[in-house]
KOLKE-511055 format. One record per residue (C-alpha): x, y, z. Coordinates in steps of 0.1 Angstrom, whole numbers, padded with zeros to 4 digits, always signed. Layout:
N
XYZ...
END
This chain:
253
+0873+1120+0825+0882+1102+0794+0879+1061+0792+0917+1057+0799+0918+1075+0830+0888+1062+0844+0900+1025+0839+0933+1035+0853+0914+1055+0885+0892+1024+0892+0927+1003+0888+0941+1019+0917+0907+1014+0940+0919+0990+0958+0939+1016+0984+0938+0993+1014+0958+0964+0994+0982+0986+0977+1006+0988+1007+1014+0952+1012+1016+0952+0978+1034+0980+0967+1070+0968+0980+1088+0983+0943+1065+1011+0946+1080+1016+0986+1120+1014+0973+1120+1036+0942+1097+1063+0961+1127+1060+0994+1156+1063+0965+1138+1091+0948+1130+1110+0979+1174+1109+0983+1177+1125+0955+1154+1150+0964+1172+1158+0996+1203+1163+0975+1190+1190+0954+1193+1227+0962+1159+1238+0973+1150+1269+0988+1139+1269+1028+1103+1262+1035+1097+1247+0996+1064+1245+0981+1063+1213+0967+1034+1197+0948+1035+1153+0943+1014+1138+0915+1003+1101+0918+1007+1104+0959+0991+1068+0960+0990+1060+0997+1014+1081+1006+1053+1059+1003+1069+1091+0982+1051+1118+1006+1065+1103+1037+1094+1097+1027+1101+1135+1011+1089+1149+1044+1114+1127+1059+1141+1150+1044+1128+1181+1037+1107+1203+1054+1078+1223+1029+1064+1256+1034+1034+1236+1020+1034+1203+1002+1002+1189+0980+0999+1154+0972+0974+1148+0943+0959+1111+0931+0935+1105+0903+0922+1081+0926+0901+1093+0953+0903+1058+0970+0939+1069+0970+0936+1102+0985+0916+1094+1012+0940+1065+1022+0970+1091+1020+0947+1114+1041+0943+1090+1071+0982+1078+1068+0993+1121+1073+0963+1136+1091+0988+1150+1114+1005+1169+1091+0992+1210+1091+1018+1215+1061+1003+1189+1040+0970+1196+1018+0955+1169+0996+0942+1174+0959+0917+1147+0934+0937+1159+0899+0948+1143+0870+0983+1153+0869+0984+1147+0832+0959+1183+0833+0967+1202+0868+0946+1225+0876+0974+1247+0902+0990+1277+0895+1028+1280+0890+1056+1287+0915+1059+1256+0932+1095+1249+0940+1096+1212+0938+1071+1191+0917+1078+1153+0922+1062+1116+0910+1074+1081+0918+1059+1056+0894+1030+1071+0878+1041+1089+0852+1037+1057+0830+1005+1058+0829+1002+1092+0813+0982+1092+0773+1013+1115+0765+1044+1116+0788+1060+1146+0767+1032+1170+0767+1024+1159+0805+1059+1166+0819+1058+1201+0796+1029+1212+0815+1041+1202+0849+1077+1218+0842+1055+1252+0837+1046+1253+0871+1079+1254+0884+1092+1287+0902+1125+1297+0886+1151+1274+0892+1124+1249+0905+1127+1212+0903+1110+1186+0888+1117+1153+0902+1098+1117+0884+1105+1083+0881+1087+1064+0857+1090+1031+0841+1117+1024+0807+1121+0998+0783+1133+0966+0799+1109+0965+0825+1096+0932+0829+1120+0918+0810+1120+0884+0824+1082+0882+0816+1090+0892+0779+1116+0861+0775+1091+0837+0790+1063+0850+0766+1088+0849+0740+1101+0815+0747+1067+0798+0748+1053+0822+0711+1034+0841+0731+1034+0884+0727+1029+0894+0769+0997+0922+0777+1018+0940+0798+1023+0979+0782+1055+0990+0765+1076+1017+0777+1097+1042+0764+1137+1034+0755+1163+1057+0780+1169+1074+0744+1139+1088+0738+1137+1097+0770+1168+1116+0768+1155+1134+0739+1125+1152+0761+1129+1186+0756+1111+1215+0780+1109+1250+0775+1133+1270+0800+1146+1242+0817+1173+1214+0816+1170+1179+0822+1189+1149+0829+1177+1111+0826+1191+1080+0851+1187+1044+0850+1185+1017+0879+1174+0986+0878+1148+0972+0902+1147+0936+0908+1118+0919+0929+1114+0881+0936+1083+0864+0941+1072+0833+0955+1064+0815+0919+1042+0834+0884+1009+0838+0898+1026+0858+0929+1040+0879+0905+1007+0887+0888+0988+0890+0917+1010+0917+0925+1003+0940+0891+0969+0934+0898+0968+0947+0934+0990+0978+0927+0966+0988+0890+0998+0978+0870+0979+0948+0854+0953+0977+0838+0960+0959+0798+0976+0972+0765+0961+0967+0732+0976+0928+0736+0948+0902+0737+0951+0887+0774+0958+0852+0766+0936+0822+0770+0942+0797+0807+0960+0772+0798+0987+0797+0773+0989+0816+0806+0998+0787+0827+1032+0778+0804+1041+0809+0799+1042+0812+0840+1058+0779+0846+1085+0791+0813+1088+0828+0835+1093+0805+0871+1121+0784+0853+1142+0818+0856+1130+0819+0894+1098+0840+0893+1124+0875+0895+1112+0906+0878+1134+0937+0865+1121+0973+0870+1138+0996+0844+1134+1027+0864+1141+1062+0846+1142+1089+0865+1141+1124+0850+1158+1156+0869+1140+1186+0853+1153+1223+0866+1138+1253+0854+1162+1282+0848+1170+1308+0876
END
């Protein structure tokens, strides 16, 4: 596994905090799973997920739709085995160690779906290319990931202070709206997520216990820069934007 992926794999250890943790990754996986439901799948679907985590998108998908067979893959095998004991009850549901950047599955899987971990693929493009070519004709593939303007309110506080933030950068809704895949169409949509927390240091603590704190190429700033840039980010009331894309990918019939 290359350095990336193991520093983003050992990010995501910490299974057993993620859940009280993860309350963003909890409403985008519920809102994604709706549009699932919407779309025009075939009976009995064989669906594959791709950054299962502990589980929040695969409940909530076999909430509304009913799988011939459904496999939820992690790169994290902290993350697997947490999903495992949340669905142990479920004789439809198979669970898979994969880098989802690289799967290692055959095609004709009728729904192929992500909530939130897309972003940490080395090369979104080329990832969601591969994925799309295991769809079955007229297949979908359903992923949110993170866009430009995420964090936002962390940016302006950095920026009011002098300061350039660690956090990564992510991609504009344009050029996600310019991914093209063979044999297939896609469409791109934007919501807005906005959290609150208790005061900066919350809001931190939180990246750090879902892997989102895993650094850019940004310096991490010294203490005492860190401490006014949080009391500059709690002047705006400690509230964080999501900027979440999600892409609608359908192979063609």
């Amino acid at each position: 596994m290359r350095p990336w992926k193991q520093a983003v794999a050992r990010a995501f250890d910490g299974a057993d905090d993620y859940d009280a943790a993860g309350i963003i990754q909890a409403e985008v996986a519920a809102r994604l799973a709706q549009r699932i439901a919407a779309l025009p799948l075939p009976p009995s679907p064989h669906i594959l997920e791709i950054g299962c985590g502990t589980a929040f998108l695969t409940r909530a998908v076999l909430a509304h739709v009913t799988p011939g067979l459904m496999v939820a893959s992690d790169l994290s095998p902290a993350m697997i085995r947490r999903a495992r004991e949340r669905m142990q009850h479920r004789p439809d549901l198979a669970f898979l160690v994969m880098d989802g950047e690289r799967p290692c599955l055959a095609p004709g899987f009728d729904l192929i779906c992500s909530s939130l971990a897309a972003q940490w693929f080395e090369d979104l493009e080329s990832a969601l290319g591969r994925l799309s070519g295991l769809l079955a004709p007229g297949g979908f593939l359903a992923v949110t990931t993170l866009a430009s303007g995420t964090f936002r309110e962390w940016q302006a506080a950095h920026d009011a202070v002098g300061h350039r933030p660690a956090t990564p950068s992510y991609p504009t809704a344009e050029a996600l709206a310019r991914l093209r895949f063979s044999g297939c169409t896609s469409n791109v949509f934007l919501e807005p997520v906005v959290e609150t927390h208790a005061d900066g240091r919350a809001f931190l603590r939180s990246l750090r216990t879902i892997g989102a704190g895993t650094p850019g190429i940004v310096r991490p700033l010294s203490p005492g820069a860190l401490r006014t840039v949080i009391r500059q980010f709690e002047r705006g009331g400690a509230a964080i934007t999501y900027e979440v894309a999600t892409l609608e990918i359908r192979r063609d019939p």
